[in-house]
C-alpha positions in Angstrom: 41.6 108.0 162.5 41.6 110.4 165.4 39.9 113.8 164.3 42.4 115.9 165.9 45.5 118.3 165.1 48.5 117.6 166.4 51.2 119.7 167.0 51.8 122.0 163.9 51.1 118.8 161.7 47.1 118.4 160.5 46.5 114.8 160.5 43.7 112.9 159.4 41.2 113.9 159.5 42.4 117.8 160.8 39.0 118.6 162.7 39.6 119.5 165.9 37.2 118.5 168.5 33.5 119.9 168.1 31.3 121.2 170.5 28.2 119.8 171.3 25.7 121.0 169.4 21.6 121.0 171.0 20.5 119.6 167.3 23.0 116.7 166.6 23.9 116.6 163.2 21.4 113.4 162.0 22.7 109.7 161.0 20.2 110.2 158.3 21.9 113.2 157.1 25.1 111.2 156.4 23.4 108.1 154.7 22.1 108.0 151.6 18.4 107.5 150.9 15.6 109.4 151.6 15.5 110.7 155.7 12.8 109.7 157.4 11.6 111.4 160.8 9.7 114.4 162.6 12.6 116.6 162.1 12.9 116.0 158.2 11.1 119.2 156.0 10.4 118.2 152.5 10.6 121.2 150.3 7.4 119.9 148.1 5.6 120.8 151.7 6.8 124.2 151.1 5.4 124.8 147.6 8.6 123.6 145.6 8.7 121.7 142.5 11.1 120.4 140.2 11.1 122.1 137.3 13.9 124.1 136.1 12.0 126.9 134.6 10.6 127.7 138.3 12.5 129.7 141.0 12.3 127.5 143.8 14.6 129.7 145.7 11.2 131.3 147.9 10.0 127.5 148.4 13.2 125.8 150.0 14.1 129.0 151.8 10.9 128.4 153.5 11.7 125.1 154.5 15.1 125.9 155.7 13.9 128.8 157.9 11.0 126.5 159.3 13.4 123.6 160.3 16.2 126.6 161.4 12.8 127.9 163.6 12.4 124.3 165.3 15.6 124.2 166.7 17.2 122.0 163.8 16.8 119.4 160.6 16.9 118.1 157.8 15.9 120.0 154.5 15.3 117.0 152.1 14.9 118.0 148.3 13.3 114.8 146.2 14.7 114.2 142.4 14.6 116.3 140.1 15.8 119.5 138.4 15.2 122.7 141.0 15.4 126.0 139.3 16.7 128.7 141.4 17.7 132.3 141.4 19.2 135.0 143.5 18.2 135.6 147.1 15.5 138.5 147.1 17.3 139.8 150.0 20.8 139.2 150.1 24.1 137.5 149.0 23.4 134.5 147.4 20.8 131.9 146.9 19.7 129.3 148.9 20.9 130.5 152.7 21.7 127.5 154.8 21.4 128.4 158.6 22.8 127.1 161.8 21.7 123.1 162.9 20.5 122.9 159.3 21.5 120.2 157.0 20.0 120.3 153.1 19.7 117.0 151.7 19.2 115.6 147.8 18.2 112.4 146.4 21.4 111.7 145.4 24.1 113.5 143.3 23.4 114.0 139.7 19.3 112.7 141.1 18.7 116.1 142.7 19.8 119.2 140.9 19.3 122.9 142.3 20.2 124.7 138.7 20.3 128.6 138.0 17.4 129.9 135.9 18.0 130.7 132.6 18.7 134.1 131.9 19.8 135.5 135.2 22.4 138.4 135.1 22.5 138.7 138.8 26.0 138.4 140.7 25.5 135.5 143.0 27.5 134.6 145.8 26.9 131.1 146.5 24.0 129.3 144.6 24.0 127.5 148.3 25.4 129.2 150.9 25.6 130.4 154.7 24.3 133.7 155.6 26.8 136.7 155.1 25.4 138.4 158.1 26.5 136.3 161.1 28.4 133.3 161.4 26.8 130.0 161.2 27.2 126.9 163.3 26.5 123.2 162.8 24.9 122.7 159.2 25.9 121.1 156.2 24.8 119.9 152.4 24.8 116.3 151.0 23.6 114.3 148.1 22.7 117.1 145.4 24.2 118.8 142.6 24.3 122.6 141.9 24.3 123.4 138.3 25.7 127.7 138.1 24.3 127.2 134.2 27.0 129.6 132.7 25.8 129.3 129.4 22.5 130.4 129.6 23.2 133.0 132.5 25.2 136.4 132.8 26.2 136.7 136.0 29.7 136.4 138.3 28.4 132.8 140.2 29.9 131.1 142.9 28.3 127.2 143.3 28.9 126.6 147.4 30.1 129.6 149.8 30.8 130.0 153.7 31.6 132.3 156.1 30.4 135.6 156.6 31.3 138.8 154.4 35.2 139.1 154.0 36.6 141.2 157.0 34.4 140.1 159.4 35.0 138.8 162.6 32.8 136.4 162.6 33.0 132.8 161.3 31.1 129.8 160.4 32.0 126.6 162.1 31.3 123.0 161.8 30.2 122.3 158.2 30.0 119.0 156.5 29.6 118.6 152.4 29.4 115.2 151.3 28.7 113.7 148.4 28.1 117.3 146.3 28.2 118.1 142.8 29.2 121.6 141.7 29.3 122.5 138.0 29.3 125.1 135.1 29.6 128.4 137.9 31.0 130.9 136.0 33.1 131.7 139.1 34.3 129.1 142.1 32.6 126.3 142.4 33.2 125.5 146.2 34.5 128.4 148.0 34.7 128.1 151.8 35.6 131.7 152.9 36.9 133.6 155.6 36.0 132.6 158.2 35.2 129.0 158.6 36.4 126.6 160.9 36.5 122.7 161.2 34.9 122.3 157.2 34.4 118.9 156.1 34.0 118.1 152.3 34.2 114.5 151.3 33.3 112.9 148.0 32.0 115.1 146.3 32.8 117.2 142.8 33.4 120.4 141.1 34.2 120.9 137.3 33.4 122.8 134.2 33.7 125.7 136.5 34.9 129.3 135.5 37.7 129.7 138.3 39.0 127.2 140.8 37.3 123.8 141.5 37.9 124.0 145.1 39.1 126.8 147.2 39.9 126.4 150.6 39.9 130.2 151.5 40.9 131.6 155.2 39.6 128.3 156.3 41.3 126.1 159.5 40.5 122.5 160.8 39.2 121.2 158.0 39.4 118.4 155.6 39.0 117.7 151.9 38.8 113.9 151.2 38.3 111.8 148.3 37.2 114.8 146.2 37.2 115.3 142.0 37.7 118.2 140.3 38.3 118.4 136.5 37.7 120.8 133.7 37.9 123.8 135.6 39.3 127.2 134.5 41.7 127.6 137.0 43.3 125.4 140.0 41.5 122.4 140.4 42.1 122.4 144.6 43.5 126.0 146.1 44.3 126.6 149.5 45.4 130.1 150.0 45.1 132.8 152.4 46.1 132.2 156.4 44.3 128.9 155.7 46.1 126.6 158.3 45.4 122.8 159.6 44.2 121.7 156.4 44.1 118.2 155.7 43.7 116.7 152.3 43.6 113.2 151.7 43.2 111.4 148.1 41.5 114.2 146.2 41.7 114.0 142.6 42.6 117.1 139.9 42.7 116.4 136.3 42.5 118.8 133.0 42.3 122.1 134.7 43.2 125.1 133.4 46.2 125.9 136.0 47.9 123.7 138.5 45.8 120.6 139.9 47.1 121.7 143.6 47.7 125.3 144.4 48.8 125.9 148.3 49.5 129.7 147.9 49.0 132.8 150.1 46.8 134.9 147.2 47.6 138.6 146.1 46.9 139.8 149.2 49.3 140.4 151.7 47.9 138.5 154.4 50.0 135.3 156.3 50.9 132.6 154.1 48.7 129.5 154.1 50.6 127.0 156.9 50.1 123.1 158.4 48.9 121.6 155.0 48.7 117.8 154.5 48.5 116.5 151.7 48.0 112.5 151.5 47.4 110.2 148.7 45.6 111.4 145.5 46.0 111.9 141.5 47.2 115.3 140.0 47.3 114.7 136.4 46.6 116.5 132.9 46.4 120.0 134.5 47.9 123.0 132.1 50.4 124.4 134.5 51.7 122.5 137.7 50.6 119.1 139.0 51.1 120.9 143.0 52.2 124.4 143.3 53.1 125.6 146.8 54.0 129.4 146.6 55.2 130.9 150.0 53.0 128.0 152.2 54.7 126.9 155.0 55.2 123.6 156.7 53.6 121.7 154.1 53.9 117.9 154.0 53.0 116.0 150.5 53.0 111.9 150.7 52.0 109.1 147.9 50.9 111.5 145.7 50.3 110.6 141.8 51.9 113.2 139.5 52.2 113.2 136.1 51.2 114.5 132.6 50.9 118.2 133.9 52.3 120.9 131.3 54.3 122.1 133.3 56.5 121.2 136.4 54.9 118.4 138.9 56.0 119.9 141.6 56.9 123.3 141.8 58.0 124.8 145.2 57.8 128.4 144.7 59.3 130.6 147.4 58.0 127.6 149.8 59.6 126.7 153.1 59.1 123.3 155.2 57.6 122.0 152.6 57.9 117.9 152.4 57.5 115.6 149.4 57.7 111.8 149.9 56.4 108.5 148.8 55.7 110.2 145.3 55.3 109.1 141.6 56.5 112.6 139.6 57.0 112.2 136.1 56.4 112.6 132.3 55.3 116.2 133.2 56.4 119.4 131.2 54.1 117.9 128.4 53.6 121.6 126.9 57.5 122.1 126.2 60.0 119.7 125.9 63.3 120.9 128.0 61.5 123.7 129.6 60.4 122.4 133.0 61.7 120.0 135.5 59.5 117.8 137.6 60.4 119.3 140.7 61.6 123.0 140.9 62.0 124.9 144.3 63.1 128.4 143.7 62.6 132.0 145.2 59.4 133.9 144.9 59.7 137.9 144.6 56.2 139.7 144.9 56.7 142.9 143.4 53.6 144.1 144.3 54.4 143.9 147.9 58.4 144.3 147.6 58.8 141.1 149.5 60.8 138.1 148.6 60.0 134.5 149.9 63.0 132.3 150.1 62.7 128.6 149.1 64.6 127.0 152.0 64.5 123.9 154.6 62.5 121.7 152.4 62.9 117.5 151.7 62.4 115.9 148.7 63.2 111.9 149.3 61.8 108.4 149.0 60.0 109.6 145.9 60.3 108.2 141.9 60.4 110.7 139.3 60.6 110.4 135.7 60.3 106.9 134.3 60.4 105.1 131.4 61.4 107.1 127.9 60.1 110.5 129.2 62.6 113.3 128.3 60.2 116.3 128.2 61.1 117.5 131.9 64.7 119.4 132.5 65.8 117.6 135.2 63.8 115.3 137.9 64.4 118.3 141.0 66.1 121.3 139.9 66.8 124.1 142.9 67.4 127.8 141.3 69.8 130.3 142.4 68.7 133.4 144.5 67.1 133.2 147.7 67.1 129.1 148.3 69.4 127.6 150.9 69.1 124.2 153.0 67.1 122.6 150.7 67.8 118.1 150.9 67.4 115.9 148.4 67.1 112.5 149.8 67.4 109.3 148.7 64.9 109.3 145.3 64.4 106.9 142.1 65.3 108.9 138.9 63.8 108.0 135.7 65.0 109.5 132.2 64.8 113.5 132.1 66.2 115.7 129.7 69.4 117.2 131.3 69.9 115.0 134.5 68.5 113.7 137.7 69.2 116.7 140.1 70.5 120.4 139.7 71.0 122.2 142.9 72.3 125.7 143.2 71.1 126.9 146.8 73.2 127.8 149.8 74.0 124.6 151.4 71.4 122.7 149.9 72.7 118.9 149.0 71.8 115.8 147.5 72.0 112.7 149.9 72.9 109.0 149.5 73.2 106.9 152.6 75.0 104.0 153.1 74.3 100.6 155.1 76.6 98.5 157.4 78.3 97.2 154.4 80.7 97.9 152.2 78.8 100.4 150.0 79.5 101.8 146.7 77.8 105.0 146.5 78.1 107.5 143.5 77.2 111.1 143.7 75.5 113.1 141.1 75.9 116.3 138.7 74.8 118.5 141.8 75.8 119.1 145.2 75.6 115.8 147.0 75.6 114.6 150.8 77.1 111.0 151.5 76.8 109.2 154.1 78.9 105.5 154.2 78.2 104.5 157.4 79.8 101.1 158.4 82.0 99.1 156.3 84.9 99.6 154.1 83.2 101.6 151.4 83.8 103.5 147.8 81.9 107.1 147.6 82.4 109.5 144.8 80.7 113.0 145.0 81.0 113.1 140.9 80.1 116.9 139.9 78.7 120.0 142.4 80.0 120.7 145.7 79.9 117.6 147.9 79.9 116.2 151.2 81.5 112.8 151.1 81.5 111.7 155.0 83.2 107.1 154.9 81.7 107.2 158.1 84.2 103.6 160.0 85.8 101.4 158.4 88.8 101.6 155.3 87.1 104.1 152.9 88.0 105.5 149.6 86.2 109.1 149.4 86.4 110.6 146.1 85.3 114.3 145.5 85.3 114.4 141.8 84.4 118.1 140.1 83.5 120.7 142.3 84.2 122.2 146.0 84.0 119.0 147.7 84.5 117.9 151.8 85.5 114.8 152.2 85.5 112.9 155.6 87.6 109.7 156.1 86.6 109.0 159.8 87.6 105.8 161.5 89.7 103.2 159.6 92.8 103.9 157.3 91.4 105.7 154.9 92.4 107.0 151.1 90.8 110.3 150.3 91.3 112.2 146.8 90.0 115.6 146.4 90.2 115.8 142.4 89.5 119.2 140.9 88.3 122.2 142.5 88.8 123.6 146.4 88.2 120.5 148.5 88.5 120.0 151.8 89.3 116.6 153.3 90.2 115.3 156.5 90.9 111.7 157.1 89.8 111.2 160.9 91.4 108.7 162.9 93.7 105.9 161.1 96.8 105.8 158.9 94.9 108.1 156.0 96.4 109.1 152.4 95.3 112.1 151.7 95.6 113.3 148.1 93.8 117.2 147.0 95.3 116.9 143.2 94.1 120.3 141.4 92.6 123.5 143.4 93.5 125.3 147.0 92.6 122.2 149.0 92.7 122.2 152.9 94.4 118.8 153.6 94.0 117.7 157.5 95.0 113.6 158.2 93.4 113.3 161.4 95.0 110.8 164.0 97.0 108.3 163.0 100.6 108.6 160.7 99.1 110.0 157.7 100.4 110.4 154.0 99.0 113.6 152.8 99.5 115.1 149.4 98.6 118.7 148.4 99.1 118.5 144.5 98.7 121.8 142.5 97.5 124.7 143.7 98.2 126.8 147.1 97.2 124.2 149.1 96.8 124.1 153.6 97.5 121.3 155.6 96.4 120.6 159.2 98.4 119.8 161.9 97.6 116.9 164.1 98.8 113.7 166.0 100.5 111.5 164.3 103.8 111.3 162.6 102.7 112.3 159.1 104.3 112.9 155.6 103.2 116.1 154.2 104.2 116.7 150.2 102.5 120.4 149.3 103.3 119.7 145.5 103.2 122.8 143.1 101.8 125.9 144.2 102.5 128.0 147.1 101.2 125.5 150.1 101.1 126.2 154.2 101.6 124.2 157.1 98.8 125.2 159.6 100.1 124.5 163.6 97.0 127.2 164.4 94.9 125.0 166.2 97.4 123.0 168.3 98.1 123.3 172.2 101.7 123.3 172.0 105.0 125.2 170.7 106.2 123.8 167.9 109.7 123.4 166.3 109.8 123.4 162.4 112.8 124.0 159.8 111.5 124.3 156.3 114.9 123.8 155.1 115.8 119.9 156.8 112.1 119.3 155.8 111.2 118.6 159.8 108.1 120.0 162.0 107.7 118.6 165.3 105.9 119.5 168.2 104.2 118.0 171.3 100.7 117.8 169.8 101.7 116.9 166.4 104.3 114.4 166.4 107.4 114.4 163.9 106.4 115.0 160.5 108.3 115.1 157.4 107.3 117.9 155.2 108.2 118.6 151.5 107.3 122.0 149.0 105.5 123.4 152.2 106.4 127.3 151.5 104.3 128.9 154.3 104.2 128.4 158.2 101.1 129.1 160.8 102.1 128.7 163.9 100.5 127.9 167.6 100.3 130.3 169.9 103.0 129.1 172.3 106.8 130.0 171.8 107.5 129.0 168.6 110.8 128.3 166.5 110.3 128.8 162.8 113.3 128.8 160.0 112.3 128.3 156.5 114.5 127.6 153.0 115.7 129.3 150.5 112.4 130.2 148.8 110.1 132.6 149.6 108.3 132.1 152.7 105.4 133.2 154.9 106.3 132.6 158.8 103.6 133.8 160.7 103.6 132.1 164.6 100.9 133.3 166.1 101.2 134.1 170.0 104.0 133.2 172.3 108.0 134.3 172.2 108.9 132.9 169.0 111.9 133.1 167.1 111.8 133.0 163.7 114.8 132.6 160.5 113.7 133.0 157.1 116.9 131.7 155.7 116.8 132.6 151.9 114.3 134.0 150.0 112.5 137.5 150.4 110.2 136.0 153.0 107.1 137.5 154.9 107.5 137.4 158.5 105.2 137.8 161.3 106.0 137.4 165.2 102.1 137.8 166.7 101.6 138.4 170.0 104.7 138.1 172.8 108.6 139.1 172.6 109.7 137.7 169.2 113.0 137.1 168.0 114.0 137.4 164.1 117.4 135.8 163.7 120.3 136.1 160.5 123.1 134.9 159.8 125.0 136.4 156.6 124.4 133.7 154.2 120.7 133.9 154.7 121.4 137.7 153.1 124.3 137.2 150.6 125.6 134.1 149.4 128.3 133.5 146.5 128.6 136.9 145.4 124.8 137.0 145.3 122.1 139.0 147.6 119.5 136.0 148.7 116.3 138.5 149.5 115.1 140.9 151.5 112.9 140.2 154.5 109.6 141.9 155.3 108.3 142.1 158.9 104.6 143.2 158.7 103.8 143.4 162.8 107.4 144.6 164.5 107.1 145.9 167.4 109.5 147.9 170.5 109.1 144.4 172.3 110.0 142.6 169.7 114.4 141.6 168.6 116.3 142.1 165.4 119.2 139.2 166.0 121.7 140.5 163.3 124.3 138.8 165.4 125.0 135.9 162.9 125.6 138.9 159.9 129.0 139.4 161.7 130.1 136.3 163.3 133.8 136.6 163.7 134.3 140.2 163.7 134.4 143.0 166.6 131.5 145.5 165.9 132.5 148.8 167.7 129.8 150.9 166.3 126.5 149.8 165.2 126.5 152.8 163.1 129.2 151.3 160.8 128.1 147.9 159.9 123.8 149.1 159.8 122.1 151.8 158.0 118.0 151.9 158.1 116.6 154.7 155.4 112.6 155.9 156.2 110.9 154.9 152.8 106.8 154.9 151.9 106.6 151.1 152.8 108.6 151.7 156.5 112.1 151.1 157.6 114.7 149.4 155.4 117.6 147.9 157.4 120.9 147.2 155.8 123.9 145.1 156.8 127.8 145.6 155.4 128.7 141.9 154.2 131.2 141.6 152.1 132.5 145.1 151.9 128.6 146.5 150.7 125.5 147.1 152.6 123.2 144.5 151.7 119.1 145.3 152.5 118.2 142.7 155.0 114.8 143.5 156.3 112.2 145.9 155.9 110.2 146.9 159.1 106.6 147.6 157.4 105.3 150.8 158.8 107.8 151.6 160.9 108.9 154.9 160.4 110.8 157.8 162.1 113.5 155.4 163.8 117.5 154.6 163.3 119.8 151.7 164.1 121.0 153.3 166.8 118.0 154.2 168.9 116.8 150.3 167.8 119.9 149.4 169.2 120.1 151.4 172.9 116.4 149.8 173.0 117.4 146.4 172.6 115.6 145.7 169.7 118.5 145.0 167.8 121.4 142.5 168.8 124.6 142.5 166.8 
C-alpha cells in the first residue's frame, strides 16, 4: 500500500513521504540474519560481551557513536544476554543517534537486560537522545529485558523524542521485530515529539504500565504487533497524537483496556485521524477499545471479545467509526453491568470540560453471539451530552437486556430496505427506516422512530414511542400507535390513522383518509379532497401553510379552499387559518379560530370559543342564537388580538328589530380580563364577547368608530 496520508484519514501505512536521508537506511537492517558490510560495527569490536552480570552499556555506546561518527550504520549485537545499566551521562541507556540502526541476532536470540540491582530511574533502556532531535535510525531483531524483579528503579524499555516540551522532534524511526518485557514502567513509549514512527512485529508484555504508547506521535504506524500481560493498556494512543495507523496488532490479558485512543490528564488536543484495521482485542480487564475524547477515529474487522468490561466503549468520543466487527461475550467481570458497545459523555472535572459523544457510526458489525448474556445490551448510548449518534445495519447476538438502547439527541437506529417488498421491524430504541422501493411493511416497535415507505403501497407502523412516519409515493396506510407521532402520507390516496397521543396527521397529495384518534391531535392541510375524523380530544385543522383563503364551517363539517380541495371534516374543534382572507364559523362546542393574516371573518356559533383575527381588517359576526338559544345562554366569546381596525358584526343579535340607540340594546363593563360586551336578547342582556385587554372603551365610542355594526 501507498505510504501516504490522505486527507484527514491515515491509511496504510500513515508515513508520509521521507526525506532522503545521506545514509540510506540498509536492506540488511530490515532482513534478518547477521549484516554483512563496511558500514556494519559489531559491538564485540567495542569491548562488549554477553554476559548479563556485565554493563555493556560503555561498550555498545562506543559502537554507536563510532558508526554515528562515519556518517551512518549498522550497530549489530551477536546472541546472547547483554547486561546494561543507566547512561553515565544522561536519560536513559543505550542512546541511539541519527542514521543509526542497532541490530540483534534475532528476538528472544539477543537480549540487552538491566543489571541486577539497579535503583536508577531509567528513561528508555534504548533510546534517542533527550537533547536534540534525532533523524533516520531505528532498532530490530533484539529483546530488552527492564528486569523488574531484581531492579528498583521507574524503567521505560524503548523511548523517543526529545525531553517533553521541547520543540524538537525525532523523525523517521523504524522498530521491527522488538521484544520489550518486564519494565517496571512503559515498555515502548514513543514521545513527544516523533514523527513518521514505524513499529512492526514486534512485542511488549509483563510490563508495569502500558504495552505500547503512542505518545505526541504523528505519521506513524503500528502493525502486526503483540502485547499481553501488561499492567495497564495493552496499545495507548493519547496526547495530540494524529495520523496514526494501526493495522492487526494484538492485546490480550492486560490490566486495562486492550486499545486506549485517549487525550491523557493533560489538557492538551485530543488524539485525532486514528485507524484502526484488523487485529485481536481479547481478555483485557477493562475495555476491549476505549476511545475517550479522540476524534475522527475509524475502527474496521476488528476481533473483540472476552474483555471485562465493555468491547467498545466510546467515551466522550466524536467521528468515531466502528465496522466490519466481531464484539461480543464481553462484560466477563459482571454479568448485566456492561454493554458491548457504550458511547456516552465524558466530563473532566479536573479541567471543567465536558466531551460530548456525538456523530459517530456503528454498522455492518456482529455483536454478541451464541448464549452470551453477560453484556447489557449489544450498543447502548447514555443520556447527557450524546446526540447524532447512527446505528446501522448490525448482527445482534443474545445480550442481557436487548440489542440496542439509545437515548441521545437525534441519535437512531437504521434498517434499510431493498427494491422489494421489505418487511422491516424496528427495535426497543429509536430507530431510522428506510423502505425504499416496493410495497413494503415497517414497524418502528419501541423509542422514537423514523419510519420513511420510501414508493410504493406501504404500511408504516410507529409502535411505542414519538414516532415520524413517512408514507411517500403510493397509497399508503400509516398508523401512529401510542405516543406523539407525526406522520405524513406523501403523494397517493393515504389512510392515516395516529390512535393514542397529540399526533400531527398531514395526508400529503392525493384524497386521503386521515384519522386523529385520542388525544389533541393536528392535521395538515393539503391537496386533495380528504376525510379528516379528529376522534376524542380537542383536535385542529391547520390551513397555516397553504397559499390560499380558505372557506371552512365547523358546523356542516366542510373546509374548502383553492390549495386544499373539499374536505370533509368531523370532531375537528380548532381552526388555523392561511394568511389570506379567510371565512371561519365553527359549532356549537368550544372552539379555537385563529386565521392568521388577511381580512377574515370569523363566527364561532355556539360554544365559549377563542377567537383570533391576525393580521388585516377582521370581521367577527353573531347572530342571536349563537348567544342564547331555548331559554339557554350558549357561551361567551373571547377575542385575544382585537384591534380599532378590526369589526364587531352584532347585526344578526337583532335581526328584525329597529335599533335607535346602541346604548339600549349593548352594555360593555371594564373588568381585570378587558372589555365584556353584552347584547339584550330576549328581554336580558346576554355576555357575548369579551375583548381581552381592551380596556377604557364603551359601546358607543366602538360604535361612532365603526368597530361595531348593529
Amino acid at each position: 500500500m501507498a505510504d501516504t496520508v490522505t486527507g484527514s484519514q491515515a491509511t496504510a501505512s500513515a508515513i508520509g513521504e521521507r526525506p532522503v536521508y545521506d545514509f540510506v537506511k540498509p536492506e540488511a537492517f530490515l532482513a534478518s540474519g547477521e549484516p554483512v558490510g563496511t558500514f556494519v560495527f559489531n559491538v564485540t569490536d567495542y569491548g562488549a560481551v554477553a554476559d548479563d552480570a556485565v554493563n555493556n552499556q560503555p561498550m555498545i555506546q562506543a559502537a554507536i557513536d563510532a558508526a554515528h561518527a562515519a556518517g551512518g550504520g549498522i550497530v549489530y549485537i551477536p546472541e546472547g544476554v547483554y547486561g546494561i545499566a543507566a547512561h553515565p551521562g544522561g536519560d536513559g541507556s543505550i542512546q541511539v543517534q541519527s542514521n543509526v540502526f542497532l541490530k540483534g541476532a534475532g528476538l528472544g536470540a539477543t537480549s540487552l537486560r538491566l543489571v541486577d540491582g539497579s535503583d536508577a530511574n531509567i528513561t528508555g533502556l534504548v533510546r534517542s537522545p533527550a537533547d536534540s532531535g534525532t533523524d533516520n535510525w531505528g532498532v530490530a531483531d533484539l529483546s530488552i529485558d527492564g528486569n523488574k524483579a531484581n531492579t528498583s528503579g521507574e524503567v521505560i524499555g524503548f523511548y523517543t523524542g526529545p525531553r517533553p516540551g521541547d520543540t524538537r522532534a525525532d523523525h523517521d524511526v523504524t522498530v521491527l521485530r522488538v521484544e520489550v518485557k518486564d519494565a517496571s514502567s512503559y515498555g515502548f513509549d514513543p514521545h513527544e515529539q516523533t514523527v513518521r514512527l514505524s513499529i512492526r512485529d514486534s512485542v511488549s508484555h509483563d510490563n508495569g504500565l502500558d504495552g505500547f504508547t503512542i505518545d505526541f506521535t504523528s505519521e506513524s504506524e503500528l502493525v502486526g504487533n503483540l502485547a499481553y500481560g501488561n499492567g495497564r493498556h495493552g496499545f495507548n494512543v493519547v496526547t495530540s497524537s494524529s495520523g496514526i495507523y494501526l493495522e492487526d496488532n494484538v492485546a490480550h490479558s492486560n490490566g486495562s483496556s486492550g486499545l486506549a485512543i485517549q487525550r491523557g490528564s493533560e489538557n492538551r488536543p485530543s488524539p485525532s485521524n486514528v485507524v484502526v484495521r484488523g487485529g485481536e482485542f481479547s481478555g483485557n480487564a477493562r475495555e476491549g477499545i476505549l476511545v475517550q475524547t479522540a476524534t475522527d477515529v475509524t475502527i474496521s474487522g476488528v476481533d473483540v471479545q472476552n474483555n471485562g468490561r465493555q468491547g467498545i466503549r466510546i467515551y466522550g468520543g466524536s467521528e468515531v467509526t466502528v465496522t466490519d466487527s466481531n464484539i461480543s461475550s464481553n462484560s466477563q467481570s459482571l454479568a448485566d453491568g456492561y454493554s458491548e458497545v457504550v458511547i456516552s459523555a465524558f466530563v473532566d472535572t479536573v479541567h471543567g470540560l465536558t466531551y460530548a459523544a456525538a456523530n459517530n457510526l456503528i454498522e455492518g458489525n456482529s455483536i454478541g453471539g451464541g448464549s452470551d448474556t453477560l453484556a447489557r445490551y449489544g450498543i447502548e448510548e447514555r443520556a447527557g451530552n450524546t446526540s447524532l449518534n447512527i446505528v446501522g445495519e448490525n448482527i445482534f447476538g443474545v445480550t442481557a437486556r436487548g440489542p440496542i438502547a439509545l437515548a441521545g439527541q437525534g441519535s437512531y437506529a437504521e434498517k434499510l430496505g431493498t427494491s422489494l417488498a421489505d418487511t422491516i421491524v424496528g427495535s426497543s430504541t429509536q430507530d431510522r427506516i428506510e423502505g425504499g422501493d416496493g410495497d413494503d411493511i415497517a414497524s418502528g416497535q419501541d423509542g422514537n422512530d423514523l419510519v420513511d415507505g420510501g414508493s410504493g403501497n406501504d404500511r408504516l407502523t410507529g409502535g411505542k414511542g414519538d414516532d415520524v412516519l413517512l408514507g411517500g409515493d403510493g397509497a399508503d396506510t400509516l398508523n401512529g400507535n401510542s405516543g406523539n407521532d407525526q406522520l405524513h402520507g406523501g403523494e397517493g390516496d393515504d389512510n392515516l390513522t395516529g390512535e393514542a397521543g397529540n399526533d400531527t396527521l398531514g395526508g400529503g397529495g392525493g384524497n386521503d383518509t386521515v384519522s386523529g384518534g385520542s388525544g389533541d391531535d393536528t392535521f395538515l392541510a393539503d391537496a386533495g379532497d380528504d376525510i379528516l375524523d379528529g376522534g376524542s380530544g380537542i383536535d385542529t385543522l391547520d390551513f397555516t401553510s397553504l397559499n390560499a383563503a380558505i372557506l371552512v364551517d365547523l358546523s356542516a363539517r366542510s373546509a374548502v379552499g383553492a390549495n386544499s380541495g373539499t374536505d370533509r371534516v368531523t370532531s375537528i374543534e380548532n381552526i388555523a387559518g392561511s394568511r389570506f382572507d379567510d371565512s371561519i364559523t365553527g359549532d356549537k362546542n368550544a372552539n379555537t379560530l385563529a386565521a392568521g393574516g388577511g381580512n377574515d371573518t370569523i363566527r364561532g356559533l355556539g360554544g365559549s370559543d377563542t377567537l383570533a383575527g391576525g393580521a388585516g381588517h377582521d370581521t367577527f359576526v353573531w347572530t342571536a342564537k349563537d348567544v342564547f338559544a331555548s331559554g339557554v345562554h350558549q357561551g361567551t366569546d373571547r377575542i385575544v388580538d382585537f384591534s380599532a381596525d378590526d369589526v364587531l358584526d352584532f347585526r344578526g343579535l337583532f335581526a328584525g328589530q329597529t335599533v335607535t340607540s346602541v346604548e339600549h340594546v349593548l352594555v360593555a363593563r371594564d373588568t381585570a380580563e378587558g372589555t365584556t360586551i353584552s347584547a339584550r336578547i330576549g328581554g336580558n342582556f346576554q355576555d357575548v364577547v369579551v375583548l381581552a385587554d381592551v380596556h377604557e372603551v364603551s359601546v358607543l365610542s366602538l360604535h361612532e368608530g365603526s368597530a361595531i355594526l348593529v
